[in-house]
N, C-alpha and C positions, 0 to 999 in steps of 0.2 A: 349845743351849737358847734358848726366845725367838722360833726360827723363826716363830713362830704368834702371835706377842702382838696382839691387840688383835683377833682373829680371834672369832667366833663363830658355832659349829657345832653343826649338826642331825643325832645319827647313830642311824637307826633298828636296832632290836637292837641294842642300846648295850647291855646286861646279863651278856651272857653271851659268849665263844668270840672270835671274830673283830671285831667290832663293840664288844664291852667293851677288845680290844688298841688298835685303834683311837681310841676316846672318850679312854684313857689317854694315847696317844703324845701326842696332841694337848694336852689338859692339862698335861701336862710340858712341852709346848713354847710356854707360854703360851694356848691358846685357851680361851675360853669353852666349855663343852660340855649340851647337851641331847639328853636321848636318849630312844629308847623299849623298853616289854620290855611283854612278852606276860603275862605274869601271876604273874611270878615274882619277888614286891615283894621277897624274900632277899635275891636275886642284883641287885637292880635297888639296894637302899639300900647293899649292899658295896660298888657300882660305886662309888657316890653319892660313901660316905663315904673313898675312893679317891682319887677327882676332886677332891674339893677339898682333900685332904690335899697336892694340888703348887699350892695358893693360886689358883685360877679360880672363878668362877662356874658352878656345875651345879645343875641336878635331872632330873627326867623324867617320863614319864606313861607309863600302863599303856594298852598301844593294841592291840588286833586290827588287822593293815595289812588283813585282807580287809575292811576295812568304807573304806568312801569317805567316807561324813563324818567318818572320823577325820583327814583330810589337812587341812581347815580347822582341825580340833582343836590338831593336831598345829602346825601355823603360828600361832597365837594362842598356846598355850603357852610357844612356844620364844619368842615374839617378848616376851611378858610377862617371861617371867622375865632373857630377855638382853640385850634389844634385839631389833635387826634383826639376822635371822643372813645371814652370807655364805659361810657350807661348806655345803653340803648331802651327807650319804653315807648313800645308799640300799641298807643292807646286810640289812636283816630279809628272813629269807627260811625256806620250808620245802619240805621234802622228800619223797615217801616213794615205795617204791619196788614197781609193781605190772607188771606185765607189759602189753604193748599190748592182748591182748584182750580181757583183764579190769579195763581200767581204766573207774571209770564216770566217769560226766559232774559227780557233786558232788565227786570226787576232782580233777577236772581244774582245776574252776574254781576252787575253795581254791588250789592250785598257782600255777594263774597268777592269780589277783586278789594274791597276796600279795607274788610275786617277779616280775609286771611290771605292773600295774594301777595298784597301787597306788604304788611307783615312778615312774610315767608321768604320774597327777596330783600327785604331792607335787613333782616337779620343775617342774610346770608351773605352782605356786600359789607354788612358791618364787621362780621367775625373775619370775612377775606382780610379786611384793614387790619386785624388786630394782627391775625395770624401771621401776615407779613412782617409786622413790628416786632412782632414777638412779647406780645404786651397781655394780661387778660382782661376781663371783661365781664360785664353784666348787661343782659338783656331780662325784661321786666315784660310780657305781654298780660293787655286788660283783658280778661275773659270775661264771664257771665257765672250767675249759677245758671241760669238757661244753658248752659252749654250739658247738663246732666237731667233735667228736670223739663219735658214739657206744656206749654203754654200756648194756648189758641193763636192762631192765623200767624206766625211766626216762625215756622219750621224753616224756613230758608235763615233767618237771623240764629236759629239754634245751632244751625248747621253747621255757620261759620263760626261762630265760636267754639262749640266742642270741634271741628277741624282745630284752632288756636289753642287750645288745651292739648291737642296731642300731638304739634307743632312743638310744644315745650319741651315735649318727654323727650321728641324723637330728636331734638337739636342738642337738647341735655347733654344726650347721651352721646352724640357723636364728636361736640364740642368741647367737653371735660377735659382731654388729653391735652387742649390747647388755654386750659385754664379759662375759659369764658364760659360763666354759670348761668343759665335760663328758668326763670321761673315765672310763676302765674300770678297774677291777684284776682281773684274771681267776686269783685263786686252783688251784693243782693241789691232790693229797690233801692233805689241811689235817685235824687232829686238832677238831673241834668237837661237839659238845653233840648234834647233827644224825647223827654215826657213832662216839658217844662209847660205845655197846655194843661198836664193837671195839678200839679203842685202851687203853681201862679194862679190857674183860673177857679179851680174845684177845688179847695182845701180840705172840704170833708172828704170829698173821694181820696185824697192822696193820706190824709188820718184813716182813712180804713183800710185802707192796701195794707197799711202799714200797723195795725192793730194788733195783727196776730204773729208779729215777729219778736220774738220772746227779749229784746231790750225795748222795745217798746215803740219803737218808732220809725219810719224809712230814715236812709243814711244819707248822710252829707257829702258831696265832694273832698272834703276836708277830712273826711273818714278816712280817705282809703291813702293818705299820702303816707301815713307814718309807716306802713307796709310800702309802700315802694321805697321810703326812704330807709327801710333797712336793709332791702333787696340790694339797693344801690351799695352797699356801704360794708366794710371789713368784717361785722359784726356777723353776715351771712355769709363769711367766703367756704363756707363746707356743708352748701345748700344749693342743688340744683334738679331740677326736674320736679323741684315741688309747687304745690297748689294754694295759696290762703286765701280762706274764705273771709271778704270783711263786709259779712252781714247783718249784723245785729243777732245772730242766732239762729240764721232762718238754715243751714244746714242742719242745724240738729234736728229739724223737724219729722 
């Protein structure tokens, strides 16, 4: 407990699946938390009134990541309500899944404006903050293992995350000098909100997806926060530009 105290964190898709485990760990472990959700104020005031039930400061704002002037929005907001933030975790992200030949051009760019566009400037409005302060910083982006490994009618979703995996290296690296560290969590099948038709409706399908992943089973939301919350936190400040995989073992495969 504590790990986080006096921390304050940016984490988009903060409402729902992986991004609300996240926002949580984090307030449990002391941080301040601001987050964003797509338009689902329900799921977004549960978080809400979640988050501050472990004693931190929270709220959040309803944001479409495909739009670009919501990354100004979105750094005014969090700064109003917390101060100056020093987590940043760039997890809002969307999916769907169409085949190479049939995918069109307004499919693609939704895809990528949202899970690396928009990632690309919020990180880069974030470190402006820090660097002016003269403060450092952690940035946390959700990848995939998709982003290394392909998977039927998805290539535009691959795309943008392996782009987000090499968003990491290349900010890493130019970032370091300013003390703000960027790294990955690259999530395997993970139960979320994004393939919650087959986890909720199919159970067997979603036990055999998940069969041949050498711990045994697809992961949880709740999987992947203890990696972002060390990402967040002093225990990692001589770590940037790296990748962890929290898949139950499906990268060794």
């Amino acid at each position: 407990m504590g790990r986080l105290a006096g921390r304050r964190a940016i984490v988009t898709g903060g409402a729902n699946g992986i991004g609300r485990a996240i926002a949580t760990a984090f307030a449990r472990e002391g941080s301040d938390v601001f987050f964003t959700a797509l338009s689902d104020e329900d799921a977004a005031e549960s978080t809400l009134t979640e988050l501050r039930g472990h004693g931190v400061r929270a709220d959040y704002i309803l944001l479409d990541a495909v739009d670009l002037d919501g990354v100004q929005q979105l750094m005014d907001a969090a700064s109003r309500a917390l101060g100056l933030p020093d987590v940043l975790v760039n997890n809002a992200a969307t999916a769907t899944r169409t085949a190479f030949l049939d995918l069109t051009p307004d499919e693609y760019e939704r895809v990528m404006a949202v899970n690396l566009r928009f990632p690309f400037f919020a990180t880069q409005a974030f470190a402006a903050q820090l660097r002016a302060a003269g403060v450092p910083g952690s940035v946390i982006n959700i990848s995939s293992l998709s982003a290394n490994s392909a998977v039927s009618a998805m290539a535009h979703y691959q795309s943008s995350k392996a782009g987000l995996s090499m968003l990491t290296r290349g900010a890493a690296y130019e970032l370091a000098p300013l003390g703000i560290r960027v790294n990955t969590i690259s999530p395997g099948l993970t139960a979320t909100k994004a393939n919650s038709n087959q986890w909720q409706n199919d159970p067997e399908l979603w036990q055999e997806r998940g069969k041949d992943i050498p711990l045994g089973r697809p992961g949880r939301p709740e999987d992947l926060a203890g990696a972002a919350v060390f990402l967040a936190s002093a225990e990692s400040e001589w770590m940037t530009g790296g990748d962890i995989a929290v898949d139950g073992g499906e990268v060794a495969l």
